[in-house]
N, C-alpha and C positions, 0 to 999 in steps of 0.2 A: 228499204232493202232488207229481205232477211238475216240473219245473220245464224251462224249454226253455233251454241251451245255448247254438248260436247258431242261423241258420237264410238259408237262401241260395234265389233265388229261380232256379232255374234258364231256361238260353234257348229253354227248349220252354215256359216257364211255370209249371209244378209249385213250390210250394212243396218243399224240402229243412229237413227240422228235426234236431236232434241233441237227445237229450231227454236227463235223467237222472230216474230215477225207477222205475215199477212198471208192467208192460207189461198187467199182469194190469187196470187203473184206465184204459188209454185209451177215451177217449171216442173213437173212431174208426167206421169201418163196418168193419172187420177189423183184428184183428194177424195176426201170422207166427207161427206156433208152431216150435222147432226142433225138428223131430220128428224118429222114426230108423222106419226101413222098412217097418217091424207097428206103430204108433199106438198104442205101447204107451206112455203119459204119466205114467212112475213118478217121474221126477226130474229136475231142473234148470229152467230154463222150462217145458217138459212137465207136468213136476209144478205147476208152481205155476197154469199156465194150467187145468189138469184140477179140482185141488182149489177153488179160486176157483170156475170155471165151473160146477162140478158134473158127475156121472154122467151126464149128459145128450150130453156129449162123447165120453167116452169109449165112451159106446152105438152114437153115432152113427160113431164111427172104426173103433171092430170092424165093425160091418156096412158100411162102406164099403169097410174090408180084406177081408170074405169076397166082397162083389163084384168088386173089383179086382184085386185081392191087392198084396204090396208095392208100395210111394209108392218112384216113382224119383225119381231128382234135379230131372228136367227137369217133372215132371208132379206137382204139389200133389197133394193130398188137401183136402175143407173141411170142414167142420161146421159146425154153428149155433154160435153164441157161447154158450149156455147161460144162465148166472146173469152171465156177464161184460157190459159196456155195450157191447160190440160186438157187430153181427149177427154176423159169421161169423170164423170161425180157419181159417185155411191152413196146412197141415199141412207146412214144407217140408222136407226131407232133404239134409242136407248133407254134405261126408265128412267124414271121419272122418281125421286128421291122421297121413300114415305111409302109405297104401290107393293111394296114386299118383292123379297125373292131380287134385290136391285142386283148383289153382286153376279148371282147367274148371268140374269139379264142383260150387263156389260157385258160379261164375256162373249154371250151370244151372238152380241152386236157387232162385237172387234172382231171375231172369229169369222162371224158372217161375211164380214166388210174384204178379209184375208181370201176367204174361199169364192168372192165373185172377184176379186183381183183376178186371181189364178184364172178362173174362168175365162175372161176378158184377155189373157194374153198381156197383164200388168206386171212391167217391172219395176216401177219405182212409183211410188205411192206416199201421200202426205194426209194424216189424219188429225183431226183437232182433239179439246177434248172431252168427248163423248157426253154428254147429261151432266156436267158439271156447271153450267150456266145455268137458266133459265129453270132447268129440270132439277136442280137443288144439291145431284151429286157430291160428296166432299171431295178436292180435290186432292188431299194426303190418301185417301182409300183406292180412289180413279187412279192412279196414277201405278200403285202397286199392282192391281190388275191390269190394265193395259199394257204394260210392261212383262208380264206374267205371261199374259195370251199372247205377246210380239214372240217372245223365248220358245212358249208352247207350242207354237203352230210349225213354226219350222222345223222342230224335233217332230211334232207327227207329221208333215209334210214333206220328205224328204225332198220330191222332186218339185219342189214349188219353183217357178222362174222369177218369184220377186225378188229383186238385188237388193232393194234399197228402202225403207220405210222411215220415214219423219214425225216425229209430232213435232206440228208447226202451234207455235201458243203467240197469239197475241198479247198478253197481260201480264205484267209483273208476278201477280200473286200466284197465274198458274207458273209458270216459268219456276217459279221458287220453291212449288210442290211438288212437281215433277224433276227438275235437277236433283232435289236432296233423293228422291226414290231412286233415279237414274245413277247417282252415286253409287248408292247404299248398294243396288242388285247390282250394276257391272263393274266398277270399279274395283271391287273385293272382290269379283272372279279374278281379274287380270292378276292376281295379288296371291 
């Protein structure tokens, strides 16, 4: 069972949650998949979001890639949720830690991921965290952006209808990166 962290009401409104738990179980209208360029979902989130959700995903992200072709940073990919309790999965692509130009390129991805929410008619959304697995991300640096871009986007976005945004973390070590960030930037607004 998830369990919710802390959770911070931002000045645009938007709920801000910090989850520990299973991204694959949010009762949400979408999560973030961290996806890499071809929506190939063999391992890490990918994997588990694919295996959970079913074949039904991964059908849907090949033929969205032979339409498309590669998911860049700024520009999602979606799918249906599958067998997941979510309608839909955004596909987003993050770098790859080492590739240069990494911090743009999260943001790219978060903002991206925010602006096909919107699109979609998404109010409550859950995102993991972005290229800090596999893709080598620091999870002390990821964490200050992502949080950055959650604050930013609602200040440029006035009229956005997402209520609600989560980062849901599986792991201890991310859990511990992001709460101390999650302190540090809202805690000392409220203050």
């Amino acid at each position: 069972m998830n369990q919710l962290i802390n959770e911070h009401i931002l000045e645009s409104g938007q709920h801000l949650q910090l989850v520990q738990g299973d991204l694959t179980q949010e009762e949400v209208d979408a999560i973030v998949n961290a996806a890499n360029a071809n929506l190939q979902h063999g391992a890490g989130v990918a994997g588990a979001i694919s295996r959970r959700g079913g074949s039904k995903i991964q059908e849907e992200s090949d033929a969205w890639l032979k339409k498309n072709g590669p998911v860049r940073h700024e520009k999602p990919a979606y799918t249906s949720g599958g067998r997941l309790p979510c309608r839909f999965v955004i596909h987003a692509v993050g770098p790859v830690w080492g590739e240069g130009d990494e911090d743009a390129k999260l943001e790219k991805a978060i903002s991206g991921a925010l602006e096909m929410a919107d699109e979609l008619g998404i109010k409550s959304i859950a995102f993991p965290a972005i290229s800090t697995g596999v893709f080598g991300f620091p999870k002390p640096r990821a964490s200050r952006i992502i949080f950055s871009v959650f604050e930013n986007y609602f200040i440029e976005h006035p009229d956005s209808r997402i209520e609600t945004v989560r980062m849901t973390l599986f792991d201890d070590e991310s859990i511990v990166a992001f709460a101390k960030e999650f302190k540090q930037m809202f805690e000392l607004q409220e203050n």
